[in-house]
C-alpha positions in Angstrom: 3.0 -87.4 71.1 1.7 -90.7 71.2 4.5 -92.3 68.9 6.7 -91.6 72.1 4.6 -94.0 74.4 6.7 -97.3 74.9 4.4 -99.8 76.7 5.8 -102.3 78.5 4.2 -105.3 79.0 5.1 -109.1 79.3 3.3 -112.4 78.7 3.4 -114.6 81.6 4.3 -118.4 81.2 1.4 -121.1 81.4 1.4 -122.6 84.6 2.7 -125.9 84.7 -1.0 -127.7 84.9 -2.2 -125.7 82.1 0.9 -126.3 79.6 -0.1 -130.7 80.2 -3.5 -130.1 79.6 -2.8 -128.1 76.1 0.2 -131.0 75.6 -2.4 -134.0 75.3 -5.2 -131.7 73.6 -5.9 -131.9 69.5 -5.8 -128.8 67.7 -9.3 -127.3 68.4 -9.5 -128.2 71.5 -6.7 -125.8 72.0 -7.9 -123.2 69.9 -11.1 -122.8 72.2 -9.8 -122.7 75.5 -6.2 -121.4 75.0 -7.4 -117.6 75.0 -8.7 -118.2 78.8 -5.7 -120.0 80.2 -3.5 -116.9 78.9 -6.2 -115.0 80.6 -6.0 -116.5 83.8 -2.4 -116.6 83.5 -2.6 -112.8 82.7 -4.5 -112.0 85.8 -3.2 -114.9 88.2 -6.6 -114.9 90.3 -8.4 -117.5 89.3 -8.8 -121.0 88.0 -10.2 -122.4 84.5 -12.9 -124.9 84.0 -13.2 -126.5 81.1 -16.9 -128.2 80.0 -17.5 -130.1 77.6 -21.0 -130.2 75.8 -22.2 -132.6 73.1 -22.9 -130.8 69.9 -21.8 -127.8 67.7 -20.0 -125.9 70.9 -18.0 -128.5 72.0 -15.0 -127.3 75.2 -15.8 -124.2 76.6 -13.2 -122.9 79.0 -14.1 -120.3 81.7 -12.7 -118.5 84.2 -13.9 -119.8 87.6 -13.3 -117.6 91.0 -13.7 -121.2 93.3 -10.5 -122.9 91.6 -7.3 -121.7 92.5 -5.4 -120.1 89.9 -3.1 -122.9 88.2 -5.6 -125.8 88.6 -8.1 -126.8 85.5 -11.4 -128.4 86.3 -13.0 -130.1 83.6 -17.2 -131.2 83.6 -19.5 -132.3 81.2 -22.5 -129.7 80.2 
């Protein structure tokens, strides 16, 4: 029965970079790239970078396989 399944699973913390970047970020800066830091601390593989373009899309946050996990890199687009 699938009532009967427990699944255990657990969140895990920022890294220490990523929690001082959110820290010093306003509101929707944080709300677009947020989703990919827990990603990236969900997998623990890989790095984040973080681009900024000029106009209606504003910080985009990727996961990025040449940045160690725990480091940010931020560009401009």
């Amino acid at each position: 029965m699938w009532s009967s399944w427990v699944y255990s699973f657990a969140m895990h913390p920022l890294p220490a970079a990523y929690q001082k970047y959110l820290a010093s970020q306003d509101q929707h800066v944080i709300d677009a790239v947020r989703p990919v830091l827990l990603q990236s601390a969900a997998d623990q593989r890989h790095g984040v970078r973080i681009t900024f373009n000029r106009g209606p899309t504003g910080h985009q946050a990727h996961l990025d396989d040449s940045i160690p996990y725990g480091e940010i890199i931020e560009d401009i687009d």
